[in-house]
DSSP file (Angstrom, degrees, kcal/mol; ACC not computed):
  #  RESIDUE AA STRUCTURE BP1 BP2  ACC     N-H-->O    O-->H-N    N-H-->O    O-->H-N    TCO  KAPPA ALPHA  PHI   PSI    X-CA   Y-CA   Z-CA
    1    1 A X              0   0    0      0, 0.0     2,-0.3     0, 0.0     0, 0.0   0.000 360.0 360.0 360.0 125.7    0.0    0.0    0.0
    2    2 A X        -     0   0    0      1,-0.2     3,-0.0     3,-0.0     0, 0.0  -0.543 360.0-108.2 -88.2 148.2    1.6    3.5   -0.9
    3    3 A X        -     0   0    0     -2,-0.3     2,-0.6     1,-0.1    -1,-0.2   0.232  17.5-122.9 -54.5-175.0    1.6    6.1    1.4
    4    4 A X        -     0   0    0      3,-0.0     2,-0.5     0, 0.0    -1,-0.1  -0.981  25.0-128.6-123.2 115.5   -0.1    9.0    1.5
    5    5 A X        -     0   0    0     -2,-0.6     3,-0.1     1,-0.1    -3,-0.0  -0.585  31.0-107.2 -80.6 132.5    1.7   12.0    1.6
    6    6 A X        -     0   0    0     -2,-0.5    -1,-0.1     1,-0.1    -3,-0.0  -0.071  36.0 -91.8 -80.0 168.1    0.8   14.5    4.4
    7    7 A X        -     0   0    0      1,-0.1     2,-0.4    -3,-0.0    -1,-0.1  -0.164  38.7-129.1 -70.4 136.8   -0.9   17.6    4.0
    8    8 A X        -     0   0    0     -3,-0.1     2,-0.4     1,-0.0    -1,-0.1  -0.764  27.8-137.4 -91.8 134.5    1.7   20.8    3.4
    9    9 A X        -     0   0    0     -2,-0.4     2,-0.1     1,-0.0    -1,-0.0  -0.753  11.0-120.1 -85.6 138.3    0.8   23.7    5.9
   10   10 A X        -     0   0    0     -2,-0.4     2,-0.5     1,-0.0    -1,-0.0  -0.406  20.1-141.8 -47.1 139.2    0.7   27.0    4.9
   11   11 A X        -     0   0    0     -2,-0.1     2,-0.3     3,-0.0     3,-0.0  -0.933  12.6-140.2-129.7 150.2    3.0   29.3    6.7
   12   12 A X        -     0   0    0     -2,-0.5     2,-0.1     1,-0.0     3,-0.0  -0.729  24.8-113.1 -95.4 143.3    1.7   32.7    7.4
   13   13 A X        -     0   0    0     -2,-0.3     2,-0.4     1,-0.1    -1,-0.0  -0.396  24.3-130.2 -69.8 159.3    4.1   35.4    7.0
   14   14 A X        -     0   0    0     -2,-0.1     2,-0.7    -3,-0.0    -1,-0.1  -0.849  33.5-136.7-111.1 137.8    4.9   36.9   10.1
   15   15 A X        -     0   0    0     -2,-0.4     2,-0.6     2,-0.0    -3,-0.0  -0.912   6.5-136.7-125.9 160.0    4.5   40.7    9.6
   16   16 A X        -     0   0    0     -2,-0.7     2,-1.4     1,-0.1     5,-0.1  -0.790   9.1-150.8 -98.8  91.1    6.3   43.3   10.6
   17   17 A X        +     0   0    0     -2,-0.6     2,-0.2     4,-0.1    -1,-0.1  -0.408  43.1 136.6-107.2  68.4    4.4   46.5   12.1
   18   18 A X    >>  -     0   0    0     -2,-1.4     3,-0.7     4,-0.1     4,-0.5  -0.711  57.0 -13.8-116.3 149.2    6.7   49.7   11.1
   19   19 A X  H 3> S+     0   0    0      1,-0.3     4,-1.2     2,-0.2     5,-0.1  -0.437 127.1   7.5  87.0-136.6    5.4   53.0    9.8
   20   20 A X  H 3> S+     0   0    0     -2,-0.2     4,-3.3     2,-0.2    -1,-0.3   0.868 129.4  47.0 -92.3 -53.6    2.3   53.7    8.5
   21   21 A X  H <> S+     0   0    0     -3,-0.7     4,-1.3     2,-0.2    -2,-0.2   0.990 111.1  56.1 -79.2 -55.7    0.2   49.8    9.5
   22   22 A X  H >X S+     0   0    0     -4,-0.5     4,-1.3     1,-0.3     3,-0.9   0.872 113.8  37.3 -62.5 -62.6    1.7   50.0   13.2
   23   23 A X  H 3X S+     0   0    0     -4,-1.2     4,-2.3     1,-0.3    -1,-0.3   0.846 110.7  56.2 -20.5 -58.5    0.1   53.6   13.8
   24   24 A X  H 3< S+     0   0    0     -4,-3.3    -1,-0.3     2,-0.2    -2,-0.2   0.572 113.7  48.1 -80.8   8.1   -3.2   53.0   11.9
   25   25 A X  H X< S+     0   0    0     -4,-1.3     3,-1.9    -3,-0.9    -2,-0.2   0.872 113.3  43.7 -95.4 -66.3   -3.4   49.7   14.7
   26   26 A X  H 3< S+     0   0    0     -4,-1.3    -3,-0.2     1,-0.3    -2,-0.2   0.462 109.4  58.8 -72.2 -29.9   -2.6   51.7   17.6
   27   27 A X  T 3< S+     0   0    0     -4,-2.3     2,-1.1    -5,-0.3    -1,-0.3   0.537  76.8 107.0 -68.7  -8.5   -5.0   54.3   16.4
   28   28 A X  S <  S-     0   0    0     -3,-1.9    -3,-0.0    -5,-0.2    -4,-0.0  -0.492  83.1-105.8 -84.5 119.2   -8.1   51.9   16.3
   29   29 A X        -     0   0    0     -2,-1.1     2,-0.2     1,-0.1    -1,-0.1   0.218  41.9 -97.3 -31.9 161.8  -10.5   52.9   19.5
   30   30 A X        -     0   0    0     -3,-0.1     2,-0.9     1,-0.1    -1,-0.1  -0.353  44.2 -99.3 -90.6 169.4  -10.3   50.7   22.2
   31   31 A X        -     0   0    0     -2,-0.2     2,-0.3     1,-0.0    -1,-0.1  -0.818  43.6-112.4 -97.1 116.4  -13.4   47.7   22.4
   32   32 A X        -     0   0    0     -2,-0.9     3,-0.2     1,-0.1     4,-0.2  -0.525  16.1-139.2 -55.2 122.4  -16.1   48.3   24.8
   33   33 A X  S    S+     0   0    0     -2,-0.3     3,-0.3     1,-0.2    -1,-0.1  -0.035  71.9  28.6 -91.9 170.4  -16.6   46.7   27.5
   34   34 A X  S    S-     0   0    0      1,-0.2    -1,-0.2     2,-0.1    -2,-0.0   0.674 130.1 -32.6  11.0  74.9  -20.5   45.7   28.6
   35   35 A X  S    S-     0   0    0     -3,-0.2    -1,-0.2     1,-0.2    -2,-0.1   0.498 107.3 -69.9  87.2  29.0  -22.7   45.3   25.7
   36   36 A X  S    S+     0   0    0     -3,-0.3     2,-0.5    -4,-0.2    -1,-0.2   0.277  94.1 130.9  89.4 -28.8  -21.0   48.0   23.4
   37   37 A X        -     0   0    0     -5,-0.1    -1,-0.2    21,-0.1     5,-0.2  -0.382  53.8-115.1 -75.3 121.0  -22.1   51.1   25.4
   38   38 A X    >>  -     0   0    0     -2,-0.5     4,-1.7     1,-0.2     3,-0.9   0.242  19.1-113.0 -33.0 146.2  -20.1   53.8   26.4
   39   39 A X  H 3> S+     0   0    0      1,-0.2     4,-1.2     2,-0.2    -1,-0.2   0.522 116.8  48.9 -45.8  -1.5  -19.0   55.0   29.9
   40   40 A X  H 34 S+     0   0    0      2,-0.1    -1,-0.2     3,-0.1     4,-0.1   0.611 109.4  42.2-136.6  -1.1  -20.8   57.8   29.3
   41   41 A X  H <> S+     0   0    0     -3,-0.9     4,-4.6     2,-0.1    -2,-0.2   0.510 111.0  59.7 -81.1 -18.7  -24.1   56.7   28.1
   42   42 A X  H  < S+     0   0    0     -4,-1.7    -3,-0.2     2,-0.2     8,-0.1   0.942 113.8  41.2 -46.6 -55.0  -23.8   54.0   30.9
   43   43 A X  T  X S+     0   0    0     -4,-1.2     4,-3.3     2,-0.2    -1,-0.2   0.763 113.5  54.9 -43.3 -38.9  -23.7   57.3   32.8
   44   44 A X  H >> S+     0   0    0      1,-0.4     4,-1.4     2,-0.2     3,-1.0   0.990 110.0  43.2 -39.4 -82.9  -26.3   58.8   30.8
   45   45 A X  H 3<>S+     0   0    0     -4,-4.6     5,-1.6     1,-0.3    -1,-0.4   0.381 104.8  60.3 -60.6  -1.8  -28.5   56.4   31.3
   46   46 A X  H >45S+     0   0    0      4,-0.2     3,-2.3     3,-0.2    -1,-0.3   0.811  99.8  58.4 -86.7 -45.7  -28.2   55.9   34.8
   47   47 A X  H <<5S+     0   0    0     -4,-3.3    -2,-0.2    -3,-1.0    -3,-0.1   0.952 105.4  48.1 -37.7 -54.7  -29.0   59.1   35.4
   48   48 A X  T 3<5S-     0   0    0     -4,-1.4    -1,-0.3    -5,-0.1    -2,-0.2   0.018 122.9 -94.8 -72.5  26.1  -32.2   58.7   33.8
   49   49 A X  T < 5S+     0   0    0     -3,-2.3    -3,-0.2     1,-0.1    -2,-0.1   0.932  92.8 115.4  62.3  40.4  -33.3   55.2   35.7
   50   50 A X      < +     0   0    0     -5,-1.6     9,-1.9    -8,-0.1     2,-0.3   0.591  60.1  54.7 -86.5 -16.1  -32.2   53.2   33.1
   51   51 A X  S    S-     0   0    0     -6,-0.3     2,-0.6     7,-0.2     6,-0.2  -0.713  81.9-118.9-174.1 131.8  -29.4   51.3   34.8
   52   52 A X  B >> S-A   56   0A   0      4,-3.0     3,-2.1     5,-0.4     4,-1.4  -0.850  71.6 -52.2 -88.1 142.8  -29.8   49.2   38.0
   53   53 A X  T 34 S+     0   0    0     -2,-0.6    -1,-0.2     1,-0.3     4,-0.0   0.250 131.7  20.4  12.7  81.8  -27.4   50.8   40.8
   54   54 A X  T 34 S-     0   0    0      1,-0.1    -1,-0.3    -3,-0.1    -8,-0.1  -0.051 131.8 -65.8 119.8 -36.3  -23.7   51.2   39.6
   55   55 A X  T <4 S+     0   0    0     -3,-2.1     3,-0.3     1,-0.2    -2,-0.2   0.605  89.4 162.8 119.3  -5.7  -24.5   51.1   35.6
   56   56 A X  B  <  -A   52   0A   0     -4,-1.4    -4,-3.0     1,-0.2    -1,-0.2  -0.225  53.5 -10.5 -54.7 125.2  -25.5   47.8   35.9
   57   57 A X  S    S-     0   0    0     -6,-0.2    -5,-0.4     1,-0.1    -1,-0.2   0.906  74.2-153.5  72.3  52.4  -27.4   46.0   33.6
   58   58 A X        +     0   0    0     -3,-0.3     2,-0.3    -7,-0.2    -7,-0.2  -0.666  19.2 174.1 -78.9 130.4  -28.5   49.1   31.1
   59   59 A X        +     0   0    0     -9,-1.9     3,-0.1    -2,-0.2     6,-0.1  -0.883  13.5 157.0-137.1 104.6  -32.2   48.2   29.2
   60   60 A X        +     0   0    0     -2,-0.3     2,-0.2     1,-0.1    -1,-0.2   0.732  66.4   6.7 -74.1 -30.9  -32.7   51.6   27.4
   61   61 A X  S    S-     0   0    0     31,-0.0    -1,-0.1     0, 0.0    31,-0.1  -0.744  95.9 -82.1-146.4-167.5  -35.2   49.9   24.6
   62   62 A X  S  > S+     0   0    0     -2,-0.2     4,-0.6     1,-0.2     3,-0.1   0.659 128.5  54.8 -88.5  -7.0  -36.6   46.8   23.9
   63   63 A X  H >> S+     0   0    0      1,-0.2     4,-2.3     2,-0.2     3,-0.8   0.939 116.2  43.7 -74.3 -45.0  -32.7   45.5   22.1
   64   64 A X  H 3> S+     0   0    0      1,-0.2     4,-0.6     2,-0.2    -1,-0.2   0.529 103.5  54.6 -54.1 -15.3  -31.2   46.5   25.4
   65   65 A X  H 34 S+     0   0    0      2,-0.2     4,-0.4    -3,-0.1    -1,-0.2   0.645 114.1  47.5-125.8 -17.0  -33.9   44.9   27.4
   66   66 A X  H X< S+     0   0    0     -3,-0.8     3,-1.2    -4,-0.6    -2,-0.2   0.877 112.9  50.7 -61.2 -43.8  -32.7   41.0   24.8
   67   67 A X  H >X S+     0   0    0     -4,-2.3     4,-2.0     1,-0.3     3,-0.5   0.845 106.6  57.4 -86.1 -14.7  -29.2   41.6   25.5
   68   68 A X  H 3X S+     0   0    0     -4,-0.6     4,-0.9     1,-0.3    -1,-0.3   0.510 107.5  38.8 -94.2 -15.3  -30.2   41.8   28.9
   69   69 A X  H <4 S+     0   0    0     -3,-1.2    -1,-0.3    -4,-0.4     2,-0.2  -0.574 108.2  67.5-127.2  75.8  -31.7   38.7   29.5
   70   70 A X  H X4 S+     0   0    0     -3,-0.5     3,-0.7     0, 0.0    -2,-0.2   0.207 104.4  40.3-141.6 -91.5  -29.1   37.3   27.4
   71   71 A X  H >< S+     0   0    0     -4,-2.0     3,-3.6     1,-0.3     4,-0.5   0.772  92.1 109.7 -65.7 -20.0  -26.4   38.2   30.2
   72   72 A X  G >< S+     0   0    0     -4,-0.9     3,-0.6     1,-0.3    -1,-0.3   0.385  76.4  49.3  14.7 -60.5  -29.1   37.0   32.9
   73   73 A X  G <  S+     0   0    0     -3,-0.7    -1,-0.3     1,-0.3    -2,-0.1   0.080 101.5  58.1-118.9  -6.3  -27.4   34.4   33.6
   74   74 A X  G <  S+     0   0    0     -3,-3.6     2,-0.4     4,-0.0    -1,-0.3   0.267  83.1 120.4-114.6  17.0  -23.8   36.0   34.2
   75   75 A X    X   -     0   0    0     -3,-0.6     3,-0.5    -4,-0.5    -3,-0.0  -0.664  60.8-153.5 -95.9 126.1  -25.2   37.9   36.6
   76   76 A X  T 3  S+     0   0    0     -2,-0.4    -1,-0.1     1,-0.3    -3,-0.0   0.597  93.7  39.8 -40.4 -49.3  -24.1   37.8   40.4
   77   77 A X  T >> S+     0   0    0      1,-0.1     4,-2.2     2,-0.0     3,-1.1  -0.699  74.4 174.5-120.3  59.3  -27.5   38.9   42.0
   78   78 A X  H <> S+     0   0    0     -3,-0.5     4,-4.9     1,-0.3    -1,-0.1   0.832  70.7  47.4 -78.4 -47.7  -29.6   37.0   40.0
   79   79 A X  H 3> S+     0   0    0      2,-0.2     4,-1.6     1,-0.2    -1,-0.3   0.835 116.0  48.4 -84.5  -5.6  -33.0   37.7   41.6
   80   80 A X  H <> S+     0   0    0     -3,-1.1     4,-3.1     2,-0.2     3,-0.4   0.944 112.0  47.9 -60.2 -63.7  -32.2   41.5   41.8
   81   81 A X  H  X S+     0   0    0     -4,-2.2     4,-1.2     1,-0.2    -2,-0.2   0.843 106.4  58.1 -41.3 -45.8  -31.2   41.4   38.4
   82   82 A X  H  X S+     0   0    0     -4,-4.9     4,-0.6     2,-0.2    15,-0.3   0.874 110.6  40.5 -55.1 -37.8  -34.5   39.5   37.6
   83   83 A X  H  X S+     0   0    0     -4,-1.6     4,-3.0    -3,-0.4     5,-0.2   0.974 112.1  57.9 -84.6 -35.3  -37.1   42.3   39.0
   84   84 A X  H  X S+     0   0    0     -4,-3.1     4,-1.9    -5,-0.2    -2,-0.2   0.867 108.4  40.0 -45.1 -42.8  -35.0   44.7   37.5
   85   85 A X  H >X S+     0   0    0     -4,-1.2     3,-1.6     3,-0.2     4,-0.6   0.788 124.4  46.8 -65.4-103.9  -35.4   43.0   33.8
   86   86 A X  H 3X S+     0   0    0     -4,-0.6     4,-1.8     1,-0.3    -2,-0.2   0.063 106.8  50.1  90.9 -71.2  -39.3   42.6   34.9
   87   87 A X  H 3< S+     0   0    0     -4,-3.0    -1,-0.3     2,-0.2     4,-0.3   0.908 119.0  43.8 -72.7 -41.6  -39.9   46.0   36.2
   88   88 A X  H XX S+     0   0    0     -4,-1.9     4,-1.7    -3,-1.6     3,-1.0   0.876 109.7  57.9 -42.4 -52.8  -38.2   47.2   32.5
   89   89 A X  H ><>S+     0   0    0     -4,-0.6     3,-1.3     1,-0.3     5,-1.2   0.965 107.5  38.9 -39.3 -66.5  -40.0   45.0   30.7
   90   90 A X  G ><5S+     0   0    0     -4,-1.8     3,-0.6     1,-0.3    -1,-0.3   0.600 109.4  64.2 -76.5  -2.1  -43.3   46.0   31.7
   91   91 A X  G <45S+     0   0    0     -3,-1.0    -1,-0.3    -4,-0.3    -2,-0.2   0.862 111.2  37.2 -76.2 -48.7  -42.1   49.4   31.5
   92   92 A X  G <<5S-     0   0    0     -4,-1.7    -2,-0.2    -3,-1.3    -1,-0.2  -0.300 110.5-114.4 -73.7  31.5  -41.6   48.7   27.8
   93   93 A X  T < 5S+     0   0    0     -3,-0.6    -3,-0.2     1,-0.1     2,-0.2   0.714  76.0 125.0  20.7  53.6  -44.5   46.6   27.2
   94   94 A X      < -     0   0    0     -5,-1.2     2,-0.3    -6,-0.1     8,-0.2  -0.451  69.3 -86.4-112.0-160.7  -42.4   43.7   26.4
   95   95 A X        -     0   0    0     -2,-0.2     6,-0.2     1,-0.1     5,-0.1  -0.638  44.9-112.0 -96.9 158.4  -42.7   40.4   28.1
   96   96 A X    >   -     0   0    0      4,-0.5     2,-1.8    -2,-0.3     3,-1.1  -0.100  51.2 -59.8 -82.1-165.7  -40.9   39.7   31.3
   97   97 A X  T 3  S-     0   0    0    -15,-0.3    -1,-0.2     1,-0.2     3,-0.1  -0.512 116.9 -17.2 -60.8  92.1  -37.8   37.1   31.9
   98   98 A X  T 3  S+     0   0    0     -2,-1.8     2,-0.3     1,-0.3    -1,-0.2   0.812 119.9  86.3 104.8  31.8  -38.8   33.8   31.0
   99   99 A X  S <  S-     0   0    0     -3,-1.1    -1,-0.3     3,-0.0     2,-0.1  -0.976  77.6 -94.9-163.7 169.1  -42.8   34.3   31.0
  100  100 A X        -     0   0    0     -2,-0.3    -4,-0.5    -5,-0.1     2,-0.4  -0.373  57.3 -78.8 -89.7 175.8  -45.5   35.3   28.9
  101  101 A X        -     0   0    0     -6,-0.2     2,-0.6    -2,-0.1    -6,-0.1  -0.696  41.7-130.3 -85.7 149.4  -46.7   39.0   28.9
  102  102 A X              0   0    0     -2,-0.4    -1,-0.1    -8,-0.2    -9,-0.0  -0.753 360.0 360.0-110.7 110.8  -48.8   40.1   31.3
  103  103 A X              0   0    0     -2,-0.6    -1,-0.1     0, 0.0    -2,-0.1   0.448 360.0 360.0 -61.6 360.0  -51.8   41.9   30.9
């Protein structure tokens, strides 16, 4: 039986990040931390009752109010966090965590 010869890997050029590419990297904004929003709409919105205590957990609309029982579940204080998504919800006529809406 003849062998089989094994598969050649590609080798990635290593590159080198002088000039002009190393700058436009170092220029690219930094990644935002908890669900894309700024510190200062975090702020925003906490000012305005949006935000449980601390910036926590911001559900400004009803996309905010998905991603938020999304992170549910990474959450610390889980039954705070739950009447907080609850009390938003119904605030936003959506449905609460894990249940139908409630007329």
């Amino acid at each position: 039986m003849a062998e089989v010869p094994a598969k050649k890997r590609k080798r990635r050029r290593s590159v080198d990040l002088d000039g002009a590419a190393a700058r436009k990297r170092l220029d690219r904004p930094a990644k935002r931390s908890g669900g894309g929003i700024s510190e200062a709409a975090r702020k925003r919105a906490e000012h305005e009752g949006d935000t449980m205590p601390g910036g926590r957990f911001p559900i400004r609309n009803a996309h905010d109010l998905e991603n938020a029982k999304h992170d549910y579940g990474r959450a610390n204080d889980k039954p705070a966090v739950k009447r907080w998504i609850d009390k938003r919800a119904h605030e936003l006529g959506e449905p609460p965590l894990g249940g139908k809406k409630k007329d």
